[in-house]
ZAZAMI-38083 format. One record per residue: z, x, y of N, C-alpha, C in turn; residue in one letter. Coordinates in steps of 0.02 Angstrom, whole numbers, plus 50000, padded with zeros to 5 digits. Atoms other than C-alpha are relative to their C-alpha. Last residue first. Layout:
N
ZXYZXYZXYA ...
END
This chain:
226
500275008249977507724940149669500374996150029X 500624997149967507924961249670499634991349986X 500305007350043509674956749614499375002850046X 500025004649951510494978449644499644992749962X 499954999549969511344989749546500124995850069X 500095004749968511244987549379500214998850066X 499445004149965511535003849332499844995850052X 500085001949944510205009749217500394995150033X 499615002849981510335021549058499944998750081X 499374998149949508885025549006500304995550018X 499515001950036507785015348858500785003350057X 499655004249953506285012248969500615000149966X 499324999050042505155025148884500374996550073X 499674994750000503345021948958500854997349971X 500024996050070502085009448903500455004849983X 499575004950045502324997549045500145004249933X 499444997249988501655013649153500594993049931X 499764993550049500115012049067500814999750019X 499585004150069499844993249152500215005749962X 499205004249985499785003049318500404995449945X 499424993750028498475016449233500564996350040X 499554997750060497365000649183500655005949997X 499625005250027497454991149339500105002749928X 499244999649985496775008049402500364993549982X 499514994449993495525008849317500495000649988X 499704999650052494884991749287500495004949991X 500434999450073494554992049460500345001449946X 499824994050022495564983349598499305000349938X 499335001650062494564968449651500125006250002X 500515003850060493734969649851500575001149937X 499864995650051495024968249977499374998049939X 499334999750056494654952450074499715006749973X 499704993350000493494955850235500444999649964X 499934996150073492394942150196500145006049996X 499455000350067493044929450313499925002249944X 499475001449961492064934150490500484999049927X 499874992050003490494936150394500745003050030X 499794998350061490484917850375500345006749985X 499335001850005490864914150547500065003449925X 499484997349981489254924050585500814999349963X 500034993950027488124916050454500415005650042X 499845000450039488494899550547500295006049944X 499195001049972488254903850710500495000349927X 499664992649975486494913150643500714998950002X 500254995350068485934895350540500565006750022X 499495002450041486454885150711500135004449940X 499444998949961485444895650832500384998949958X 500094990550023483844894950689500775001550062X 499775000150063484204873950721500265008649965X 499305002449990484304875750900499995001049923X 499935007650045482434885550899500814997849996X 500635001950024482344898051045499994993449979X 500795002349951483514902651187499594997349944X 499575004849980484964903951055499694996550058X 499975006450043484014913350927500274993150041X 500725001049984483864928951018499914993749987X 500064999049922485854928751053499254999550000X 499445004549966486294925050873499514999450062X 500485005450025484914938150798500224993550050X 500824999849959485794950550889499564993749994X 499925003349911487514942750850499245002350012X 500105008449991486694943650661500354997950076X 500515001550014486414963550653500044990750017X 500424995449932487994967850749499414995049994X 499635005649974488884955350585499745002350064X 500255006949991487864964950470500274993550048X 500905000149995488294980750532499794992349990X 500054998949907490184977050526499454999250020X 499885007450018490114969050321499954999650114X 500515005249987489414984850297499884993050037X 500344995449969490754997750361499664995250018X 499985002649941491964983050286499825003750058X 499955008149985491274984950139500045000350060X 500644999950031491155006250127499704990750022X 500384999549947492725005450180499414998750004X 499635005849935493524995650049499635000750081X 500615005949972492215006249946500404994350035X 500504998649973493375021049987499334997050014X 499975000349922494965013749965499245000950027X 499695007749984494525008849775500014999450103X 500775005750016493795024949745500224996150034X 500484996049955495375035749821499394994950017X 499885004249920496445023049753499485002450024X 500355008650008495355028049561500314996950084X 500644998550019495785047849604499644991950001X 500294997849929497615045749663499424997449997X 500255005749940497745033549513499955004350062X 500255004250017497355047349391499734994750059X 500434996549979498305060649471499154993849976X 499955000749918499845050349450499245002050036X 500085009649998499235047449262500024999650073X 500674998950022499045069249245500014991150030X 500164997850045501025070049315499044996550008X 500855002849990501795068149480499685002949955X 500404994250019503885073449421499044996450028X 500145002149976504985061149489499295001150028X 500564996449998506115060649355499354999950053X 500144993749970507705055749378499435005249994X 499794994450047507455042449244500065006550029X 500464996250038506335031949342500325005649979X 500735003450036507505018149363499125004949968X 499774999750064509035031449394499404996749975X 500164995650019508035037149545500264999049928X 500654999650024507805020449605499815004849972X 500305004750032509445014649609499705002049965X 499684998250080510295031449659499694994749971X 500344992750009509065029849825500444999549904X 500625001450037509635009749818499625007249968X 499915007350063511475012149844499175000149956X 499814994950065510925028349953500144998449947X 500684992750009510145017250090500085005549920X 500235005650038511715003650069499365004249989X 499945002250069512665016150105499714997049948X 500364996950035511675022250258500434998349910X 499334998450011511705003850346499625008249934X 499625003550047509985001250432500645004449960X 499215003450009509535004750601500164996449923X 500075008950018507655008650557500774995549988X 500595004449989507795026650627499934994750005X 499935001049939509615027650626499324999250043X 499565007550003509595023650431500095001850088X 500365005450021507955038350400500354991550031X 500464999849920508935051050506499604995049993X 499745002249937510465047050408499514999550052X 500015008049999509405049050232500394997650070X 499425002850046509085066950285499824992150000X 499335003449973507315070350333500394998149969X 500105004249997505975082050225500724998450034X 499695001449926505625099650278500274992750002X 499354995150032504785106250101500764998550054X 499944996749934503825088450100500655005649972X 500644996449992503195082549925500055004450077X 500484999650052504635075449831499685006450023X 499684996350014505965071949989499615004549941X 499744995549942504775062550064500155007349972X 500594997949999504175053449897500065005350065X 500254994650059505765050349884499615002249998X 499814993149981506055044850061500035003249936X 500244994349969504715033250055500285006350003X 500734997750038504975024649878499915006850048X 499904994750068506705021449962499615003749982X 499584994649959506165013250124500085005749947X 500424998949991504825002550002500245007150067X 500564996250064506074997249899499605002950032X 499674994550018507174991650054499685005849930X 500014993849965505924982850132500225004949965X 500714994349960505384974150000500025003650015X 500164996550069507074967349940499405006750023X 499514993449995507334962350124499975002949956X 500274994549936506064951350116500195006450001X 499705000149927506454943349953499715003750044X 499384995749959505654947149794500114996050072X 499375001849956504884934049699500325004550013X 500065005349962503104937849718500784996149983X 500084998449925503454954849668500054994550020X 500465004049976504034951549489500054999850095X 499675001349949504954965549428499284993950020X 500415006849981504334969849254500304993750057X 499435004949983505594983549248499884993149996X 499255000150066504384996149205500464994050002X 500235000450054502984988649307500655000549940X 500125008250002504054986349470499864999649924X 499445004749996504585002049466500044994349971X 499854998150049502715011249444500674997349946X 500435004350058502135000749561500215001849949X 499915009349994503445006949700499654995749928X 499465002250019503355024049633500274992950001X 499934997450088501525025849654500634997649974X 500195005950033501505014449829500205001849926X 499565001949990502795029549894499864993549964X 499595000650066501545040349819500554995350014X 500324998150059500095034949926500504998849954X 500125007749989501205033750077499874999249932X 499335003249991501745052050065499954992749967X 499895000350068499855056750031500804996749957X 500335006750049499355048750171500305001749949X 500765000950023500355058850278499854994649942X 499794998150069502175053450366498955001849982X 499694993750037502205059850534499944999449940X 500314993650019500995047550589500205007249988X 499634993350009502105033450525499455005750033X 500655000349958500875016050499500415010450048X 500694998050048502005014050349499335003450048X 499814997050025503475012250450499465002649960X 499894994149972502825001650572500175007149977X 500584999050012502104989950429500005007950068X 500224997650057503874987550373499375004550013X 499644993650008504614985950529499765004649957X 500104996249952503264970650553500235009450008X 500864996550017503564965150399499855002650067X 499954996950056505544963450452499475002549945X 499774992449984505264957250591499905004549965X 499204997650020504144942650538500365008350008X 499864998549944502444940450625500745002049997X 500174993249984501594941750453500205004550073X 500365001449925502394928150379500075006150028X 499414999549957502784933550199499464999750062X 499815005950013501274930250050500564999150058X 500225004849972500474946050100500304992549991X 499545005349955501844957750073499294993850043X 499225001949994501504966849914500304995650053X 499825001750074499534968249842500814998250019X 500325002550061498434963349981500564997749956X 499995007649998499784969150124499934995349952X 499365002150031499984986250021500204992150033X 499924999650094498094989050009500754995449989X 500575005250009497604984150203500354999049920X 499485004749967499194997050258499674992749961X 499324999250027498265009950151500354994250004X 500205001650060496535004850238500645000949940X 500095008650012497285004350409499894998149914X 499785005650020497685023050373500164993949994X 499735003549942495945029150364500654996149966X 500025008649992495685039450220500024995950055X 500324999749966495435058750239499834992850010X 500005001149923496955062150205499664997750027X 499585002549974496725055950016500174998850063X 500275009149984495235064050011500214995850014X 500564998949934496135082450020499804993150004X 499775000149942497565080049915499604997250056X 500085008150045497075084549741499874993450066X 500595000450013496815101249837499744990149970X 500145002149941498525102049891499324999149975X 500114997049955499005102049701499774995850065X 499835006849960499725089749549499865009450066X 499674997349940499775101549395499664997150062X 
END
């Protein structure tokens, strides 16, 4: 049983670090100045919606993909979005007692509401109308949690040490040229090791679980998601 309590750490995430996860794993390969990631990342960046919203909106999204063995890196743009509009208002509709119609969602992000409800029946037939947050959901809360939390944890460190070496920088730059060069150097570096560290076994194992689940429902080919 899936409580507010489960909950708590989750909020307490920063959401850059959310937004950081679903770049990593879903729309980094798309130009990042593109509308349509842009909309995307506005939507995610929501402070009406909570973390935990977000959270599950990734759950169902991965969960999708897996069953179906959807290959992300060829979806389309628009694929994206629209999976990731969906995910939200289920997960909306899921965990909020107050959640928005789908019209308030398609005059939000001007998009058509047919085509909004095309995919909502999509994605609910793909997980078997079920939408239930069971012991596995509670799982990857628990391992994102981790995962987010030494993301911070990194790029807490990766800040300090980069304080720590302009100091050095700036003492160094009156002194010896060579010990100037060394610091400039060890800056830039620090400058390109803000990648995502790896998922952990974890949770790459309870996203390959979902391959495991009963895929025999009936599912109306809906939409080409390539």
């Amino acid at each position: 049983m899936i409580t507010e309590e489960n909950f708590e750490s989750v909020e307490q995430i920063e959401r850059a670090f959310l937004i950081e996860y679903f770049v990593s794993n879903f729309s980094h390969r798309f130009d990042q100045n593109d509308e349509t990631i842009n909309q995307l990342y506005t939507m995610l960046r929501d402070p009406i919606l909570e973390n935990k919203i977000i959270l599950t909106c990734f759950y169902y999204l991965e969960k999708i993909y897996v069953l179906y063995e959807i290959e992300i890196a060829s979806l389309q743009i628009d694929s994206l979005f629209y999976s990731v509009l969906t995910c939200l208002i289920l997960s909306t509709k899921y965990l909020m007692d107050d959640s928005w119609y789908n019209q308030e969602w398609c005059k939000l992000y001007s998009v058509p509401l047919e085509t909004v409800n095309e995919w909502e029946m999509d994605f609910l037939a793909k997980l078997d109308f079920n939408l239930n947050l069971d012991d596995q959901y509670l799982r990857y809360v628990q391992e994102m949690v981790k995962y987010l939390n030494d993301l911070t944890f990194t790029n807490e460190l990766i800040e300090v040490k980069k304080i720590e070496a302009c100091e050095r920088f700036q003492e160094s730059e009156s002194l010896v040229p060579q010990q100037y060069e060394t610091e400039k150097t060890h800056i830039n570096t620090l400058q390109i090791q803000t990648d995502l560290p790896p998922l952990s076994n974890d949770l790459l194992e309870i996203t390959t679980d979902f391959s495991q689940q009963d895929k025999n429902c009936m599912i109306p080919n809906t939409f080409q998601f390539f």
